[in-house]
N, C-alpha and C positions, 0 to 999 in steps of 0.2 A: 504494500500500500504506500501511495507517496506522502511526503513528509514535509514538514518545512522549518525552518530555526525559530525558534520562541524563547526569550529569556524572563526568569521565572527569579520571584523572589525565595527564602531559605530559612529555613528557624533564626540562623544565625545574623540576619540579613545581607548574607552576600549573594549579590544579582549573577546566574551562571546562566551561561547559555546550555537548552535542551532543544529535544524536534518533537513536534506534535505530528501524531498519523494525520493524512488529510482523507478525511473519509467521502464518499460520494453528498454531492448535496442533495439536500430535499427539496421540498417544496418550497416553492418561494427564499431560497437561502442565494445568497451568491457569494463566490472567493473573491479575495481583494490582496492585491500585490501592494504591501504597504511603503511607499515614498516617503515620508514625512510622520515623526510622534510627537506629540507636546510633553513635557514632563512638567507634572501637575501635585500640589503637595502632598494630596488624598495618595498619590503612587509609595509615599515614603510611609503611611499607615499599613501597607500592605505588603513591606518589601521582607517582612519576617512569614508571609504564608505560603507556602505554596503552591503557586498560581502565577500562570502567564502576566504579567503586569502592562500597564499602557492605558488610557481610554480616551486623549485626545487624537486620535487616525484618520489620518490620507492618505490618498492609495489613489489605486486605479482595478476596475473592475478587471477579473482577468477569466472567468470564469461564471454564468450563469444558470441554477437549475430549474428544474421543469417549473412554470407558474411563475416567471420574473417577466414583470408585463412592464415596467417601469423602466429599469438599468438595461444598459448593453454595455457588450464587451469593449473594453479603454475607453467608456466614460470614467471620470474623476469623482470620487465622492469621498465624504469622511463621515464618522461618527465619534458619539459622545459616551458620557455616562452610562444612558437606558438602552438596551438592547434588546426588550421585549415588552409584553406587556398581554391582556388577556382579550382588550378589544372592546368587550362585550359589558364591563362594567359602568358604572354612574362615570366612575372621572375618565375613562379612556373615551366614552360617546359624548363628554362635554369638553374633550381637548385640554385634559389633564393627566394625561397618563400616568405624570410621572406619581400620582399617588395611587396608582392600583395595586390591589390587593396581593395581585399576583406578580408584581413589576419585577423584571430582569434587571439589577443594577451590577455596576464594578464590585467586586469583591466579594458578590455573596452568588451568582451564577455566570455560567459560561468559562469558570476559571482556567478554560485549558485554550482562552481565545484572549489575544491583547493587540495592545499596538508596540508594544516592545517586542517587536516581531517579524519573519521576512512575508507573513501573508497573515491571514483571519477570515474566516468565516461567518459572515453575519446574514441575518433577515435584510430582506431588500428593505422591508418596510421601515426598518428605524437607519436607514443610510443616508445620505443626504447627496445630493449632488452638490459637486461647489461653481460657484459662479467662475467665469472666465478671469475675472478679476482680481482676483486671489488666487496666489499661488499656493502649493503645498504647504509647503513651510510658514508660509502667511496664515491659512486655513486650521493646519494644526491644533495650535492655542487657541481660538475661536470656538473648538467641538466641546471645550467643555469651561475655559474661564473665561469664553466672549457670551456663552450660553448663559452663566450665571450670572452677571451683570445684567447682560439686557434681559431676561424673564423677572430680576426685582423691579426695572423699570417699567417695563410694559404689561405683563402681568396685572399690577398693582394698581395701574392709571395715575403713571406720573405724567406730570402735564408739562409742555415748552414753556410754561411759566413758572415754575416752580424751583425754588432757588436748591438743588442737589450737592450732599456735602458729600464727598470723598474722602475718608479715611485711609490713609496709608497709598504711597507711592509705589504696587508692586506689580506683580504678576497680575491680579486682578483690578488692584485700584487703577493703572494705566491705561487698562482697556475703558473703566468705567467713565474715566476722564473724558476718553475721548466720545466714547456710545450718547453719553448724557448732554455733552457741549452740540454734539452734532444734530441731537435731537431740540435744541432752542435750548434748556436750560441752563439756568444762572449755575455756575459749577465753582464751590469754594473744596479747596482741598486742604485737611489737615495729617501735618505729618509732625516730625520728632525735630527736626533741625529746618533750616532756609535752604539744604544743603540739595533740594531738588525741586527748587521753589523755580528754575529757570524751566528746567524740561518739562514740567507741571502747566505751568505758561501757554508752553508751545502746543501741548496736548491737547488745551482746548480751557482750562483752570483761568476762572473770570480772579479768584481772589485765593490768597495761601497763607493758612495759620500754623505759623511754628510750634509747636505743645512744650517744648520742653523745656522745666522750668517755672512754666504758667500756674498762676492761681487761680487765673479769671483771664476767657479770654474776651477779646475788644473783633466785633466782628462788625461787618457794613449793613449785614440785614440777615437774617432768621433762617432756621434751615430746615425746608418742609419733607426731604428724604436725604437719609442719611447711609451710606451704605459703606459697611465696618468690611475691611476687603485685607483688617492685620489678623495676626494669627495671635497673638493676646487683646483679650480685653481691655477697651481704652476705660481713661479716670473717667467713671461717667459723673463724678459731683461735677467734673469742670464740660462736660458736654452736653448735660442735658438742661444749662440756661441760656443755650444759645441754638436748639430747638424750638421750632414754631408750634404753638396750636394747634391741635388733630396732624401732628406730623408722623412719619414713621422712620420704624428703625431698622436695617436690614443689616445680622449679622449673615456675613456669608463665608466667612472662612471655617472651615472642619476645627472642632476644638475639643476637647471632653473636657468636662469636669460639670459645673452647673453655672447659667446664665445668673448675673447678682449684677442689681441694679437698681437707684432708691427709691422707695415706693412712692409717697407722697408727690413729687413732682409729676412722675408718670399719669395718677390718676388725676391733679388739680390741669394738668394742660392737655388731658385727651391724650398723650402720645403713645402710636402702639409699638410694638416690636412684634415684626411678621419674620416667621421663618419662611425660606423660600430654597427652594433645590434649582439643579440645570432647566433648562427650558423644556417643556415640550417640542413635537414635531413640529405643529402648526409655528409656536414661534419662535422655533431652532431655524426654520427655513425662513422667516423673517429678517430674522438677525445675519444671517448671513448677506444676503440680499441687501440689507441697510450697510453693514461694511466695506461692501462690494461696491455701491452709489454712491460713500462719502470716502472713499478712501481709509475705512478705518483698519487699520495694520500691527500687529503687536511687534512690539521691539523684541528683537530675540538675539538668543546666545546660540552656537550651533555648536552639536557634539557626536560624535559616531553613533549609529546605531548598533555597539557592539557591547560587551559586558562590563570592559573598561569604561567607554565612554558615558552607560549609563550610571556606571558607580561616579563619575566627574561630576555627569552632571544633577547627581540625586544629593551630592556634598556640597557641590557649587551652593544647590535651593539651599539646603538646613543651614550654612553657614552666613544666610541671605549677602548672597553676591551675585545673583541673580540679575542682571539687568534685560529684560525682565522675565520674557518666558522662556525656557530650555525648550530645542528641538533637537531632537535625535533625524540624524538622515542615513539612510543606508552609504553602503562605503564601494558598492557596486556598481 
């Protein structure tokens, strides 16, 4: 049976390269020759299990089975987090998938399918074409941290009037910069120093509050969505008096431990805090589509697609030196 290179994480967390069998496809499945991975931090939660790792993927179709009415063979498409879902349920028939019952997500099914990989297997139906406008490597970071920006904005009904605060300059906040500035909103972004208060600028950032240090900050006007894109918890005594009225709060970065936050403000000004996951289909294909008309492109770092370069670029993330999203590209 033919085979293909998959690199899998390990109790110990060391990334080794393996070969998955490639088995005949099914219905509606198609093979995809992977070009381009995003490396995403959710990848370094899972690099002690074993399991193909990867879930930002671009490719190109290389192979089609019976019942693929959609894809043909060397179109380009990529996928994200979701990789299945039941269809038939309340949120998969109201264009929520990603809360179904039965949802296929990273790390809990498909574990022997990644984009840290020389191919994968997926449903046509959660694949995405990508626009002409976007390259691989561009497209990558998109499948899953251009996903989760734009679903808290547009999901939620953030409006071109609505002044949108960005939290942290990274892997995610940079996309959100750019998604939210191009969508009309006022975009203030708060980071730790001035020390990226130029490229914030450029990205699309109307105003940039330095936090660190602060007791109180001095802002130009109120922030009706806020979207937390660090991976600790900001001081929320100094964040939530510079919150608007019925405003929200969208943590989006993977964290464990528990959400603490002061009560009394929250409830005397309305403000909520929504959890929010990757996007669905409907508007994972949107997003795409809007990056592709405004030119919206993640800044990236580029590293092998091989065992070394994924251990680079998984130390590069933890050590945040990340400017900003890691792609792996094959070396063939």
């Amino acid at each position: 049976m033919p085979s293909y290179t998959v690199y899998k994480g390990t109790k110990d967390g060391k990334i080794v390269q393996s070969t998955t069998e490639r088995p005949g496809l099914k219905d509606g499945e198609v093979l995809v020759r992977i070009t381009a991975s995003g490396v995403c931090g959710t990848d370094e939660h899972y690099r002690t299990v074993d399991m193909v790792l990867g879930h930002e993927g671009a490719g190109v179709v290389e192979e089609v089975g019976p019942n693929v009415h959609r894809l043909k063979k060397n179109d380009r498409v990529g996928w994200g987090y979701q990789h299945n879902s039941c269809e038939s349920c309340e949120w998969c028939l109201t264009g929520r998938e990603t809360y179904c019952p039965e949802r296929a997500m990273y790390g809990f099914a498909d574990l022997d399918q990644g984009s840290f990989a020389e191919r994968a297997i997926w449903r046509e139906a959660f694949l995405f074409k990508l626009p002409d406008a976007l390259g691989d490597k561009e497209a990558a970071p998109l499948m899953c941290g251009g996903a989760t920006v734009w679903n808290a904005l547009r999901m939620y009904n953030i409006q071109p009037t609505d002044r949108v605060g960005v939290m942290g300059v990274g892997g995610l906040g940079h996309l959100a910069i750019q998604f939210a500035s191009k969508m009309g909103c006022d975009v203030v972004v708060f980071s730790g120093t001035e020390s990226k208060k130029e490229e914030a600028t450029k990205l699309g950032a109307n105003e940039f509050i330095a936090m660190k240090g602060k007791t109180e900050l001095d802002i130009s006007r109120k922030v009706d969505c806020l979207l937390v894109t660090t991976s600790a918890q900001p001081d929320w005594e100094l964040i939530l008096p510079v919150m608007a009225p019925d405003s929200k709060i969208f943590p989006l970065s993977v964290a464990e431990g528990n959400f603490s936050i002061p009560y009394m403000p929250l409830l005397l000004n309305g403000i909520r805090v929504q959890g929010s996951v990757v996007a669905p289909r409907a508007q994972h294909r949107k997003m795409l589509e809007f990056a592709a008309q405004h030119n919206i492109k993640p800044i990236i770092n580029e590293f092998p697609l091989t065992a070394d370069g994924i251990t680079e670029a998984m130390q590069t993330l933890k050590d945040g030196k990340m400017r900003y999203r890691g792609v792996l590209l094959p070396q063939n």
